[in-house]
C-alpha positions in Angstrom: 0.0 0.0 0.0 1.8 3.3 -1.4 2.0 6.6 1.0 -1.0 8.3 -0.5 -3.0 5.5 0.7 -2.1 5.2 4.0 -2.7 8.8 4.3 -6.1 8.5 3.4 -7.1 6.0 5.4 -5.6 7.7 8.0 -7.4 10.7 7.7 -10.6 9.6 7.4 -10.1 6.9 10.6 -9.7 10.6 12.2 -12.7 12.6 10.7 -14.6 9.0 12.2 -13.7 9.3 14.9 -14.4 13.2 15.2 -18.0 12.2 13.7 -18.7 9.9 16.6 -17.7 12.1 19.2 -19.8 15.0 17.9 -22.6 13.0 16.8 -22.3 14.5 13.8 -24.0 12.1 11.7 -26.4 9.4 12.6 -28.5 6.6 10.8 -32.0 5.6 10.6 -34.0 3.6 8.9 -37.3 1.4 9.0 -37.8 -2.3 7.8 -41.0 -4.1 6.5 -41.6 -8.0 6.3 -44.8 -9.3 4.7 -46.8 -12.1 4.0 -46.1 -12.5 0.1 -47.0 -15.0 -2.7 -46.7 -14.3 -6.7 -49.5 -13.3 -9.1 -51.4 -16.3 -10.7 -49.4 -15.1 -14.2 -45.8 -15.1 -12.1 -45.1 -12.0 -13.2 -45.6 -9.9 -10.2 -45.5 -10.0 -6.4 -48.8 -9.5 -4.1 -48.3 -8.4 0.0 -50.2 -8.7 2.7 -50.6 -7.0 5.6 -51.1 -10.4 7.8 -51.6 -13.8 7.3 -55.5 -13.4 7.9 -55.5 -11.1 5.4 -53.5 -13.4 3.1 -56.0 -16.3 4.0 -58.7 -14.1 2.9 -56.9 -12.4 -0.8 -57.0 -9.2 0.8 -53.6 -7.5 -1.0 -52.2 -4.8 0.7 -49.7 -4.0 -2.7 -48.6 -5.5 -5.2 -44.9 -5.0 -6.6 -44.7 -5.0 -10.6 -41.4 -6.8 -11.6 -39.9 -7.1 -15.5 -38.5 -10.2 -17.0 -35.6 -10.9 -19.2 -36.6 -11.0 -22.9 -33.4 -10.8 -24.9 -33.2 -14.0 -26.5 -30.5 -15.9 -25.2 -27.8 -18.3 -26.9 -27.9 -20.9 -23.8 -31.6 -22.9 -22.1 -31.2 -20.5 -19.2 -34.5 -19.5 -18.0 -35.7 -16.1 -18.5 -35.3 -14.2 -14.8 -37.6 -12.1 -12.7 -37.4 -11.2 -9.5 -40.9 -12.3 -8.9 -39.6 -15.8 -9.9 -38.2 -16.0 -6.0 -41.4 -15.9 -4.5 -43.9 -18.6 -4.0 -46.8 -18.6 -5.5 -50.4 -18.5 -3.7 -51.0 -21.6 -1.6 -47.3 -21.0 -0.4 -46.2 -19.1 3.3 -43.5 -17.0 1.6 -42.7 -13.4 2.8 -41.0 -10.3 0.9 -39.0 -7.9 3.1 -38.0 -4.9 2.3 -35.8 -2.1 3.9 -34.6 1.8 3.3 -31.7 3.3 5.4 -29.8 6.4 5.6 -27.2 8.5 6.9 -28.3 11.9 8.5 -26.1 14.5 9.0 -23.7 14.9 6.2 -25.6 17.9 4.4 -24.7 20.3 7.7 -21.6 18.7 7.6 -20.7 19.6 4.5 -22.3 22.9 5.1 -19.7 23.7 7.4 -16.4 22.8 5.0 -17.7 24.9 2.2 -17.4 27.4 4.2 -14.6 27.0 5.5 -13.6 26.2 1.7 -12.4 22.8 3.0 -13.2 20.5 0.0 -11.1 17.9 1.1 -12.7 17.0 4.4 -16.0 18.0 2.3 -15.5 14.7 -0.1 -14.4 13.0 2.8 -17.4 13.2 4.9 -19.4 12.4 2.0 -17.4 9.1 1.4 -17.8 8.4 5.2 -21.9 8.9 4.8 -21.9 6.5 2.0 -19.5 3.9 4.1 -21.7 4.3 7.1 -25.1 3.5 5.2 -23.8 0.9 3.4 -22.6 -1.0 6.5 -25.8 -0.3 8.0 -27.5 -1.9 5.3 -25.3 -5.1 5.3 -25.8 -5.4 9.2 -29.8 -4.5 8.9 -29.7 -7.5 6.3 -28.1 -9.8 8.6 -30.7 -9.2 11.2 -33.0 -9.9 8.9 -32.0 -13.1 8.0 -30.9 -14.5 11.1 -33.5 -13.0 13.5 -36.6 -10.6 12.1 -36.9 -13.4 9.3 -35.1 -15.8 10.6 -35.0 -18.3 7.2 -31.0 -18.4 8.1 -31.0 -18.6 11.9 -27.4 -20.8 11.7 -25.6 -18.5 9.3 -22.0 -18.3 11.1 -20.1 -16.5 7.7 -16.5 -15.1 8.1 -16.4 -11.0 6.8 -14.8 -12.5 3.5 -17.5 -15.1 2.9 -19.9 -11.9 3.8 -18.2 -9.4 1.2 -18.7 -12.3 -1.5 -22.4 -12.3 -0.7 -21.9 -16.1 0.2 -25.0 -16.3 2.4 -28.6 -17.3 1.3 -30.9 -14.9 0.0 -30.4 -11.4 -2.1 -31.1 -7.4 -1.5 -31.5 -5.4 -5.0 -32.7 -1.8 -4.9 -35.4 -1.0 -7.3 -33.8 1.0 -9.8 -30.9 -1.2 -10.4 -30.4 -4.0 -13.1 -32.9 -6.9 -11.6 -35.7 -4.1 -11.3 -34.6 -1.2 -13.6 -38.5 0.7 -12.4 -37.0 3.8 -10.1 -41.1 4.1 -9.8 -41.2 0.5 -7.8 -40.0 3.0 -5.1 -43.0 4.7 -4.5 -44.9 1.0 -3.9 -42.5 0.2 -1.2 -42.1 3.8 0.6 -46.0 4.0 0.4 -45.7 0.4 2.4 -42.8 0.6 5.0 -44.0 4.8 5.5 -40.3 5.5 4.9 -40.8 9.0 5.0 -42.8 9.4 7.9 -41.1 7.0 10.1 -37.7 7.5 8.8 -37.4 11.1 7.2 -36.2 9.8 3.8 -37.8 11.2 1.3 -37.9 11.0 -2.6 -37.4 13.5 -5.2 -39.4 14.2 -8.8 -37.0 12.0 -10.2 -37.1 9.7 -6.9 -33.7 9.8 -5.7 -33.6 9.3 -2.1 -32.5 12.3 0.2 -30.2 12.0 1.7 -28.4 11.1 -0.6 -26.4 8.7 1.5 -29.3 6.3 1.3 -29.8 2.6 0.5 -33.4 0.6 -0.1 -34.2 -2.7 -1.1 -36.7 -5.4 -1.4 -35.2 -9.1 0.3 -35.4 -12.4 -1.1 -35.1 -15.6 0.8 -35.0 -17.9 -2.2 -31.8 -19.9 -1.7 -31.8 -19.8 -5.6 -32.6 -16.3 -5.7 -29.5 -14.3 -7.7 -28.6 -10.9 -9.0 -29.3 -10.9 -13.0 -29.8 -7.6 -15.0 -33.2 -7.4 -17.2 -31.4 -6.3 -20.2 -33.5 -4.9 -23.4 -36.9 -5.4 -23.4 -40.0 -5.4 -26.2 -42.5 -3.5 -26.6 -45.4 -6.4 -25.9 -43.8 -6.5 -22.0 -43.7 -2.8 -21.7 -47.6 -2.6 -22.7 -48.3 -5.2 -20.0 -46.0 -3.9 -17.1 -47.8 -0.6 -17.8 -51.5 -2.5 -17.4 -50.6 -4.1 -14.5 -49.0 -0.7 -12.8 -51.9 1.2 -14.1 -49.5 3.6 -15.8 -50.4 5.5 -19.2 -47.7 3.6 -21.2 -46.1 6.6 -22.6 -45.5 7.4 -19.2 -43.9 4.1 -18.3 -41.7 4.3 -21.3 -40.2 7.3 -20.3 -38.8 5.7 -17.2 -38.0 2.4 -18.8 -36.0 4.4 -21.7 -32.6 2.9 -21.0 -33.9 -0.7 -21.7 -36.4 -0.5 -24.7 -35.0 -2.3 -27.4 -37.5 0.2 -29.8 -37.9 3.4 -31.0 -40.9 5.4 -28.3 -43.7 6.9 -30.6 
């Protein structure tokens, strides 16, 4: 490890340390688990608020998912993360989580003006490390205790870092779920921004912007996959079943159409 390096890591062991004795930054976040089985067409993902209500087909929400369509060169089935759920008849659950790091805005408030820009991008670096390890810890407790479908996980920090243990966390918005607007379903669900302060933007970022949500899979099968390109048949059918004027859910799904939008 050259100089520069240990410098670094150096300095921001120190601005840590200084953020934990002012209490500078702090975390919160709130967690959901829920009754859950897929729709009868295995494309999306009902919830329930109890299993009374799941004995009775009373949905709470349903979360829209999109399946891989490219054609592919191998028999590989085509992937969607509503493919890790059981379907009705089934006692599976979806959880889902959003965390973040409070504190780093007035924080960096304070370096500008003190036109400190390296302590500035370091507290920002420090907010995302924080959340992040938050996240991976809130995870843990949700498989080993809230949910409890991996009460005898005993992983080393290596085998935790190569995502070794059962079960997976993607954040709508990223390649499994490319919908940013899947966010709305789950913060209208877990009341992330009235128990928790996060918010979303127009363009539903979450603020802070040290933040990190995501739904959780217990499938011991269940993986990370990206959607890829999708048609325009699947698009029209996402946008029925999300009750979303299609040139609206277009718009959001740009980056994977494999067409041209009217």
């Amino acid at each position: 490890v050259g100089g520069e390096a240990k410098k670094l890591f150096a300095d921001a062991q120190a601005l840590m340390k200084e953020i934990i004795a002012n209490k500078s930054m702090y975390l919160k976040g709130v967690v959901g688990l829920f009754p859950a089985n897929r729709t009868d067409d295995g494309e999306d993902v009902m919830i329930y608020a109890s299993e009374e209500d799941r004995e009775a087909g009373k949905v709470l929400d349903t979360f829209c998912m999109l399946r891989q369509q490219a054609e592919k060169e191998s028999d590989e089935p085509y992937l969607s993360q509503s493919d890790f759920i059981a379907p009705a008849g089934y006692k599976d659950h979806l959880g889902m989580f959003a965390v973040s790091c409070f504190g780093c805005d007035k924080l960096v408030e304070k370096y500008e003006s003190e036109h400190d820009d390296y302590s500035k991008i370091m507290s920002q670096a420090l907010a995302d490390r924080f959340v992040e390890a938050f996240a991976e810890y809130l995870h843990r407790v949700i498989r080993t205790d809230m949910w409890g479908y991996a009460k005898d996980e005993s992983l080393t920090e290596e085998d935790l870092l190569k995502i070794k243990y059962d079960g997976i966390r993607p954040a709508p918005g990223y390649p499994s779920q490319p919908d940013h607007t899947e966010k709305t379903t789950m913060w209208n669900v877990i009341k992330a921004e009235e128990l928790a302060g996060i918010e979303l933007s127009d363009s539903l970022s979450m603020m802070p912007a040290a933040s990190v949500s995501a739904l959780v899979f217990a499938h011991p099968e269940s993986s990370y996959f990206a959607v890829g390109q999708i048609g325009k048949d699947q698009v029209e059918s996402y946008a029925g079943r999300k009750k979303m004027e299609l040139p609206r859910c277009e718009r959001w799904l740009s980056p994977i159409l494999n067409y041209e939008r009217d």
